[in-house]
C-alpha positions in Angstrom: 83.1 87.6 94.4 79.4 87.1 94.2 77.6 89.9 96.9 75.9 86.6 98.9 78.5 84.5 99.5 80.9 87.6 100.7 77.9 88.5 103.0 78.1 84.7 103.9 81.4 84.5 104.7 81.3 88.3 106.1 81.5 87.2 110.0 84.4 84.7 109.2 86.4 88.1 108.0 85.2 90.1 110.7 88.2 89.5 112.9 90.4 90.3 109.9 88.7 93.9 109.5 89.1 94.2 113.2 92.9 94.1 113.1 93.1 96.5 110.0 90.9 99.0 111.6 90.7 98.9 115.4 88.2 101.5 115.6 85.7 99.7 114.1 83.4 97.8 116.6 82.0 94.8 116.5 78.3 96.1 116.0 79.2 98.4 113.0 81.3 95.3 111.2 78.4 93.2 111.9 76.2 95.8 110.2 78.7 95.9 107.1 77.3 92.5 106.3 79.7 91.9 103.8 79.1 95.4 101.9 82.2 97.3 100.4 80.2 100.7 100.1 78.9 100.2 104.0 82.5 99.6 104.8 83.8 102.6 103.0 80.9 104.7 104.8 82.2 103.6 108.2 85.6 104.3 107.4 84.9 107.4 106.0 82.8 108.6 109.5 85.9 107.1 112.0 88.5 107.6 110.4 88.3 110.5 107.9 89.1 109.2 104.6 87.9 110.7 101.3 84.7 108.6 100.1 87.6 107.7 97.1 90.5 106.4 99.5 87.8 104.3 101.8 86.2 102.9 98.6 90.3 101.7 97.7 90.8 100.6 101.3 87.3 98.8 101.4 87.8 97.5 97.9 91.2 96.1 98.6 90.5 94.4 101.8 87.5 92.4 100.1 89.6 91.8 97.2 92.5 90.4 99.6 89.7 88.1 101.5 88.1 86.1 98.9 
């Protein structure tokens, strides 16, 4: 999917990121923006994946909400 409309649609999916990863506020998901690396970095810091398996779980969840 094209980086500006994911960013676009990124506060529609917010709520979605919010029930796969609870930890996660609403201020760091809005600062995501729609950005699989960001998301990877914040779920590296809270929840203590390896940068390769938050990359996966960032990648997949943007690949899953298209």
């Amino acid at each position: 999917m094209n980086q500006d409309i994911l960013a676009g649609k990124w506060k529609q999916v917010i709520g979605k990121a919010k029930e796969s990863w609870g930890k996660l506020t609403d201020d760091e998901l809005v600062r995501v923006e729609g950005h699989s690396e960001r998301l990877a970095g914040l779920l590296q810091e809270k929840y203590g994946q390896s940068k390769e398996e938050a990359e996966k779980s960032a990648s997949a969840f943007f690949d899953k909400h298209k």
